[in-house]
C-alpha positions as CSV (number, residue, x, y, z in Angstrom):
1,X,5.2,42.1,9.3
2,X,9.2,42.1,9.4
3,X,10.4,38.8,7.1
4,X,12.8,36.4,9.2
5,X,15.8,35.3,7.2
6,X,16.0,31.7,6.2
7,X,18.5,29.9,9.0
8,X,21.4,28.2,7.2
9,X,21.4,25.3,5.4
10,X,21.7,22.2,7.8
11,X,25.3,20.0,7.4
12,X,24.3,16.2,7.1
13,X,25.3,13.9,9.9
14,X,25.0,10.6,9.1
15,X,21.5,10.3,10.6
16,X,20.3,7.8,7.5
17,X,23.6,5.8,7.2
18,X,22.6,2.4,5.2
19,X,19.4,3.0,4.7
20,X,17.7,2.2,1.6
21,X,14.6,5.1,0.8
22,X,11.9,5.2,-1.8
23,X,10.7,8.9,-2.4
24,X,7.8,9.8,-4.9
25,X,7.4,13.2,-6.9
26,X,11.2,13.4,-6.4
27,X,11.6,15.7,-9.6
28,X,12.8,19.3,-9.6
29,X,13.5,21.6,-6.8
30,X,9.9,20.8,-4.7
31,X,9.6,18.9,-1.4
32,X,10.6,15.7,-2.9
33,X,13.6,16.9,-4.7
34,X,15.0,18.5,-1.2
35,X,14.2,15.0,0.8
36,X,16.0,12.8,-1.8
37,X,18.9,15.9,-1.5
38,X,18.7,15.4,2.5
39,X,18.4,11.8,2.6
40,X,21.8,11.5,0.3
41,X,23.5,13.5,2.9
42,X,22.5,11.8,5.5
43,X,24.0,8.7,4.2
44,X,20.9,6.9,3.0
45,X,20.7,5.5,-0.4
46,X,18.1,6.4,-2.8
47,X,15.5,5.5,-5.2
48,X,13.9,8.7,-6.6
49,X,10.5,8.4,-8.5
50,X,8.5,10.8,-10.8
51,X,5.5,10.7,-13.6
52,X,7.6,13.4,-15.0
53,X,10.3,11.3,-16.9
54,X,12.5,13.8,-18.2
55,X,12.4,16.3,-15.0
56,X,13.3,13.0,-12.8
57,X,16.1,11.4,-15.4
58,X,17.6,14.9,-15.2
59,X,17.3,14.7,-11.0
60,X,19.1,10.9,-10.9
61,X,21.9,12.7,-13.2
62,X,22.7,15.8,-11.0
63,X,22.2,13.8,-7.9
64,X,24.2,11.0,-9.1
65,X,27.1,13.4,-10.1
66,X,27.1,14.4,-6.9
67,X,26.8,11.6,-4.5
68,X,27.7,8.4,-6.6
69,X,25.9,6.8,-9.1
70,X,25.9,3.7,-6.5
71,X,23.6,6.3,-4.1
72,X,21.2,6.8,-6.4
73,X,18.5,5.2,-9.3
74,X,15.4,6.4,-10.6
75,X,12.3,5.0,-11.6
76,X,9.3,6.6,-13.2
77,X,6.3,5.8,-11.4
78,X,2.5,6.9,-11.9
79,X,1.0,6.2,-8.5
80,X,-2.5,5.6,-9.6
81,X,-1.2,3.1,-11.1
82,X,-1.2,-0.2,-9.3
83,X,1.5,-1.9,-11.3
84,X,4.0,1.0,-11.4
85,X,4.2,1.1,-7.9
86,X,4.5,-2.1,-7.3
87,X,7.1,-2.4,-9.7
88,X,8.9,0.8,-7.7
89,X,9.2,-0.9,-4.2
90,X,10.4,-4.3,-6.1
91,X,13.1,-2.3,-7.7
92,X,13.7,-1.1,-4.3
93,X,14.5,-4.3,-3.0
94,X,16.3,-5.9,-6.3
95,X,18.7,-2.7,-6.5
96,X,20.0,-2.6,-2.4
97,X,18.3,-6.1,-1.2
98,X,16.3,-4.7,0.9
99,X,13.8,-1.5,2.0
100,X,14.1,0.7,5.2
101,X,12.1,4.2,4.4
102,X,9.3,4.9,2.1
103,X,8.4,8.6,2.0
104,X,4.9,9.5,-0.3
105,X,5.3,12.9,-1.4
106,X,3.4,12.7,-4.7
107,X,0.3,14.8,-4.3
108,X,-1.9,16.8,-6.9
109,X,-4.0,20.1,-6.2
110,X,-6.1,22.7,-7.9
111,X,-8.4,25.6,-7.5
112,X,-12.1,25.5,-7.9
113,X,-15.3,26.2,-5.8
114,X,-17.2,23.1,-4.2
115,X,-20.7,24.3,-6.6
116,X,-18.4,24.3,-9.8
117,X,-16.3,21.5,-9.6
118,X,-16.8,19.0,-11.8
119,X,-16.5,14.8,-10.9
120,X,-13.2,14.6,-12.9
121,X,-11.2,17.6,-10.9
122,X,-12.7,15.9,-7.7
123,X,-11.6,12.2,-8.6
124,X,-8.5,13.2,-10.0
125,X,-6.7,15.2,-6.9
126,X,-8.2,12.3,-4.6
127,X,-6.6,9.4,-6.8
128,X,-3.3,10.9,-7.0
129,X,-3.1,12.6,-3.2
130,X,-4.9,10.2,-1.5
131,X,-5.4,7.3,-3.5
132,X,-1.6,7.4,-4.6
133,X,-0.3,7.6,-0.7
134,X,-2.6,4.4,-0.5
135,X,-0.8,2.3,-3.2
136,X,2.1,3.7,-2.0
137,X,2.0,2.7,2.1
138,X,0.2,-0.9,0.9
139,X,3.2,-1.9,-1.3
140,X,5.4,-0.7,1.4
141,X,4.4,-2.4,4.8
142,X,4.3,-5.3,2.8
143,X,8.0,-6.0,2.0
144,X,8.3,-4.5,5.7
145,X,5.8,-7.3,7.0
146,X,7.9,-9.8,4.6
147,X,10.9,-8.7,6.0
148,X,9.6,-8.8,9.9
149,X,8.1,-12.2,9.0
150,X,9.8,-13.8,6.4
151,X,13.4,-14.5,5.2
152,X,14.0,-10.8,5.3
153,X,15.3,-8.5,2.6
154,X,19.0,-8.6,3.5
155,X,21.6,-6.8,5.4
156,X,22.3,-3.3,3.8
157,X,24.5,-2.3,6.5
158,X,23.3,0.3,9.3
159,X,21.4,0.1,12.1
160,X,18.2,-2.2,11.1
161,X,14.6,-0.9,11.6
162,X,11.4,-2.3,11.2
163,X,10.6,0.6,8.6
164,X,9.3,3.8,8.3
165,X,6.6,5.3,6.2
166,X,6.5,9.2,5.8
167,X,3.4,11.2,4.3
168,X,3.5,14.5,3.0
169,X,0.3,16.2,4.3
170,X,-0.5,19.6,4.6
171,X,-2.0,22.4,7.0
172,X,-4.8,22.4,5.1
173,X,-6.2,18.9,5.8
174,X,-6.7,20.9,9.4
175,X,-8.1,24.5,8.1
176,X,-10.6,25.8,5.4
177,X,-9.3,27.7,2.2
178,X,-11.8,28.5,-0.3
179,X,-11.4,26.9,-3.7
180,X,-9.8,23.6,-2.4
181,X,-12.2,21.4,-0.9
182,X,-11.2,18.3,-3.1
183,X,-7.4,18.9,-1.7
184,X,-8.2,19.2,2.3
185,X,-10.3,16.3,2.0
186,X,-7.7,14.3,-0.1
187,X,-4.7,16.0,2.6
188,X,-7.2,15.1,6.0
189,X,-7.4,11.7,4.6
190,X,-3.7,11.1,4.3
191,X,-3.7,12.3,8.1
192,X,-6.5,9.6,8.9
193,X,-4.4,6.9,6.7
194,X,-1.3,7.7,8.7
195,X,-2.9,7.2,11.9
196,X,-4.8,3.8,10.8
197,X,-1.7,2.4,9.0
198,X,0.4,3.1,12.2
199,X,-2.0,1.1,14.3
200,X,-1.8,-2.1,11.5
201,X,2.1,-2.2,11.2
202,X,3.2,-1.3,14.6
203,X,2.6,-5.4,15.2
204,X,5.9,-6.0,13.0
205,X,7.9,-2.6,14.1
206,X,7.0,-0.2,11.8
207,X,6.4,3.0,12.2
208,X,3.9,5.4,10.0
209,X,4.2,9.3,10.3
210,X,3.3,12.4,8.3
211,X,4.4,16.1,8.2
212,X,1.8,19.0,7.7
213,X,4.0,22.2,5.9
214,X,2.0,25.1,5.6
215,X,3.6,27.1,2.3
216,X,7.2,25.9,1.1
217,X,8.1,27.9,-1.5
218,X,9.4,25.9,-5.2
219,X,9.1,27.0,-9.3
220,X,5.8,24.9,-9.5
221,X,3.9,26.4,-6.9
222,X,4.7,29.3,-8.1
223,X,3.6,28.6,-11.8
224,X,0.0,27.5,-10.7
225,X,-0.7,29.8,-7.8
226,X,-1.1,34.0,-8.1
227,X,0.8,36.3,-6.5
228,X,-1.8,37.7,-4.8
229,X,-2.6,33.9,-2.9
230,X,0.7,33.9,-2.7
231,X,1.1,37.0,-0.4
232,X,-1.5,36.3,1.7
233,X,-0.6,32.9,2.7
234,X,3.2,34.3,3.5
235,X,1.3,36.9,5.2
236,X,0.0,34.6,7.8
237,X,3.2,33.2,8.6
238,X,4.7,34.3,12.2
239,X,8.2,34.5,10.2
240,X,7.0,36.5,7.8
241,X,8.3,33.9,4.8
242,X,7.5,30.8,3.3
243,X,9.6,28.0,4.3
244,X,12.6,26.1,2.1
245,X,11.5,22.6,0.8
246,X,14.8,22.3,2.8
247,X,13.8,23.1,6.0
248,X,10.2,20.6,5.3
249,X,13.0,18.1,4.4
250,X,14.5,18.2,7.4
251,X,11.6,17.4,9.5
252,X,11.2,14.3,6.9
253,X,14.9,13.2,8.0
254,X,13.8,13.6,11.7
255,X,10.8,11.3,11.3
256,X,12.7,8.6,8.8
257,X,15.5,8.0,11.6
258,X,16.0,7.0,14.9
259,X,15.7,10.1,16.6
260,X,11.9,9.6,16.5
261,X,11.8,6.2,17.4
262,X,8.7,5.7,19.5
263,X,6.7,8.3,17.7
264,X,4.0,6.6,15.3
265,X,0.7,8.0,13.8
266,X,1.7,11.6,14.2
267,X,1.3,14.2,11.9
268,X,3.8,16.8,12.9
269,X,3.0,20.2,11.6
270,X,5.9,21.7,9.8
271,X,4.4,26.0,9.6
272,X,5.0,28.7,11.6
273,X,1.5,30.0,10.0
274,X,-0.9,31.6,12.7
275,X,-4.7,31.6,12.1
């Protein structure tokens, strides 16, 4: 199969202009690191979060040398742990006065047959994929139910929303891969959280989505996966390539502004991979 060349790298417009933004596992040059890149060009202003302290201090610096220390903070954050997180969306709200976009990107896998796999490897990749996605929605629709209820969180500037909750999924919550039964079950229940949460905080005009990328290529998946997987999940992309956190990111912009306004619930699937 002929590889199709990555398309150029999309120019911001403005799409996230005064919007405040929480993003998890914002570290390095993953996912999250290309959504707090793409958020900052679209105007938005971010709060970047990671349990890797050093990998996300160095990401505030570059970032911040880039687009303004006034853009952008950082804030460690473990999200199995209740108090961090809550302690994340506060910060949130004390640094810009108020919170518009939440997107949980922190997530956790591993390889391991179903008969082998021990209760630790199981509970592990559910607290942090799912579990974490859960602390991390809960402590956001409440300051967006405060804020829809309340006295508010303040005037940032911008067009005001309700808020806006975006979940990193993934193609395999959907279809069957040997090895990672604790991650599709963890990755279908994010789907089934998005679509429950969307029904609760639609009441106070908030909206709850998720994207689904197949393989998007970055140095840690490539550290912890073989060549050989490797290969053969690129080999059932239509393209011929893995995508660009980039080009995931993107679809994350999409779903955090206005653009998708009456879409809630949805898990949009960001893959050109073919069965």
């Amino acid at each position: 199969m002929s590889r199709t060349p990555a398309p150029p790298y999309v120019k911001g417009h403005g799409l996230l202009a005064g919007r405040t933004a929480v993003i998890t596992a914002a570290a390095g040059a993953g996912i999250g690191g290309a959504t707090a890149r793409r958020f900052l060009e679209e105007g938005a202003r971010v709060l970047v979060s990671d349990a890797h302290t050093r990998r996300l201090k160095e990401t505030e610096t570059a970032l911040a040398a880039e687009f303004g220390a006034d853009a952008v903070a950082s804030q460690p954050c473990d999200v199995t742990d209740e108090t961090q997180v809550q302690a994340l969306y506060d910060t949130a709200v004390r640094l810009h006065g108020r919170l518009d976009i939440t997107v949980n990107n922190a997530g956790l896998g591993g390889t391991a047959e179903l008969a082998d796999m021990t209760d630790e490897q199981w509970n592990r990749v559910l607290d942090v994929t799912l579990g974490g996605t859960f602390r991390c929605t809960r402590a956001a629709l409440r300051h967006f139910r405060e804020a829809a209820t309340g006295d508010g969180t303040g005037d940032g500037g911008g067009t005001r929303t309700g808020g806006v909750v975006v979940n990193n999924a993934s193609v395999i919550g959907w279809r069957a891969q040997a090895g990672q039964a604790h991650y599709a079950a963890a990755k279908a229940g994010v789907m089934a959280l998005t679509r429950c949460a969307a029904v609760e905080a639609a009441a106070y005009g908030v909206r709850v989505n998720a994207v689904s990328p197949s393989l998007a290529m970055h140095p840690h998946l490539a550290k912890v996966t073989t060549t050989e997987l490797l290969d053969e999940l690129t080999a059932r992309e239509a393209f011929g390539r893995y995508a660009e956190p980039w080009e995931i990111a993107n679809v994350i912009v999409f779903l955090a502004g206005d653009y998708s306004s009456y879409m809630t619930g949805e898990t949009v699937s960001v893959s050109s991979q073919h069965p």
